[in-house]
C-alpha positions in Angstrom: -3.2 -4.0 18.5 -0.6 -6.9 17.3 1.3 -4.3 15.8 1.8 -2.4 18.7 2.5 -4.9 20.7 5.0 -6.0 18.8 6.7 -2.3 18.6 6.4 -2.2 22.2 7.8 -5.9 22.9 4.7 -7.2 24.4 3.6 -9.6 21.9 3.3 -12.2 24.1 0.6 -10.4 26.3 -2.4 -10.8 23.3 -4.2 -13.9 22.9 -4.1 -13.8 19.1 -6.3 -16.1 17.9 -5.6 -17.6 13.4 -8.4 -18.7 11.5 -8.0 -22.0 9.6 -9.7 -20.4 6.7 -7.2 -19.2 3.6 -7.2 -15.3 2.4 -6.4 -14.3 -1.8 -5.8 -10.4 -2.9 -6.6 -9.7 -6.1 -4.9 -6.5 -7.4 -6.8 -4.4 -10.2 -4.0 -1.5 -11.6 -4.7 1.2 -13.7 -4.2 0.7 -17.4 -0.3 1.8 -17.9 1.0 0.8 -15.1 3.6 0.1 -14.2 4.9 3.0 -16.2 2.9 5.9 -17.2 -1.2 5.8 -16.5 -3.8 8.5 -16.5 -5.7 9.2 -13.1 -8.8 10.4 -12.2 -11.0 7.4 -14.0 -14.2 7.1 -12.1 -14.5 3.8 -10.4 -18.1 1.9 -10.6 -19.7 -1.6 -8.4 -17.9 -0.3 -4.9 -21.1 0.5 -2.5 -21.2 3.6 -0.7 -18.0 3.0 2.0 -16.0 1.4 -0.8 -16.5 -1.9 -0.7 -18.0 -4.9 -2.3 -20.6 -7.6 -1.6 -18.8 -10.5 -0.2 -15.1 -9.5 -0.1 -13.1 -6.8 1.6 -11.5 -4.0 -0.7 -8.3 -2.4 0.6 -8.0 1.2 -1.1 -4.2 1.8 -2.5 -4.7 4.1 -5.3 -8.2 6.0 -5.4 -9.6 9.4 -3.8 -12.7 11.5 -3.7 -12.9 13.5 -6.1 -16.4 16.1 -6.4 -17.8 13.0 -4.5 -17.0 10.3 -7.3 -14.6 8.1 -6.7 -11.7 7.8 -8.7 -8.2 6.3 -9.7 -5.1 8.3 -7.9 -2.6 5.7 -8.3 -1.5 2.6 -10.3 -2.3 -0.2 -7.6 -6.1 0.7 -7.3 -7.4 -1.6 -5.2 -6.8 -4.6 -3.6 -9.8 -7.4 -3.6 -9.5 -9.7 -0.9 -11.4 -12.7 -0.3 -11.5 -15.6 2.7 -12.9 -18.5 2.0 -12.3 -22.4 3.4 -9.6 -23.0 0.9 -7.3 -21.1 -1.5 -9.0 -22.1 -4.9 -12.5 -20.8 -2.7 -10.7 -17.8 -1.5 -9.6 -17.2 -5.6 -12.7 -17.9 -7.2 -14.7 -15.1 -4.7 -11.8 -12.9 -5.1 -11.8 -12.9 -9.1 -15.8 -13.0 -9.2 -16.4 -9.9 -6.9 -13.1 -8.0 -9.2 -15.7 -8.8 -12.0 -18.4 -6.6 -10.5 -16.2 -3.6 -10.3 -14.5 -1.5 -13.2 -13.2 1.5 -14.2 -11.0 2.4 -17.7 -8.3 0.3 -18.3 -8.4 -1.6 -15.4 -6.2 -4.6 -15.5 -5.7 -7.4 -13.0 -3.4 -10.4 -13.2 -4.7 -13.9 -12.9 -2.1 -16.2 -12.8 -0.4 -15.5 -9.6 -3.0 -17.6 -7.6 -2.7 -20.3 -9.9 0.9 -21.0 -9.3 0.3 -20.9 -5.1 -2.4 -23.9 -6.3 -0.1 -25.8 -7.6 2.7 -25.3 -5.1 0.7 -27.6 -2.5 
């Protein structure tokens, strides 16, 4: 809705309401990537619509393949968690990236860090 509204100049019209809590995206990558990595690794700990307990997990790099799903792409998945601070919103992110896996799968940790110490 907020982005068409904003397409069709009518932004104003929505009562758009922000939540005081903060949001982290952790981003688990293939093994390779950026350059060269294999696809079609099974993915495991995602329920049956793709997601995990606790946090939200936005599909970049993944398809169905015979009904398993599995890597397609070197940004697999992105974990996000909201919580009542960022260092809450981190730690849920980085434990739930722990409950999922697949080959290889790689995943920085410093780049939440550095938004701590920012503040």
């Amino acid at each position: 809705d907020i982005f068409r509204a904003i397409y069709e100049e009518r932004l104003s019209e929505l009562p758009i309401e922000w939540s005081d809590q903060s949001a982290a995206c952790v981003v688990m990558a293939s093994g390779g990537y950026p350059k060269s990595y294999p696809t079609g690794i099974p993915i495991h700990g995602l329920d049956g619509h793709g997601q995990a307990s606790g946090v939200t997990v936005y599909h970049a790099g993944t398809k169905i393949d015979n009904g398993q799903l599995v890597t397609s792409g070197g940004r697999v998945l992105g974990v996000t968690a909201v919580g009542d601070s960022l260092q809450n919103a981190l730690d849920h992110a980085y434990e739930a990236v722990t409950t999922i896996s697949f080959e290889n799968a790689h995943y920085r940790s410093d780049i939440g860090k550095r938004a701590l110490a920012v503040k």
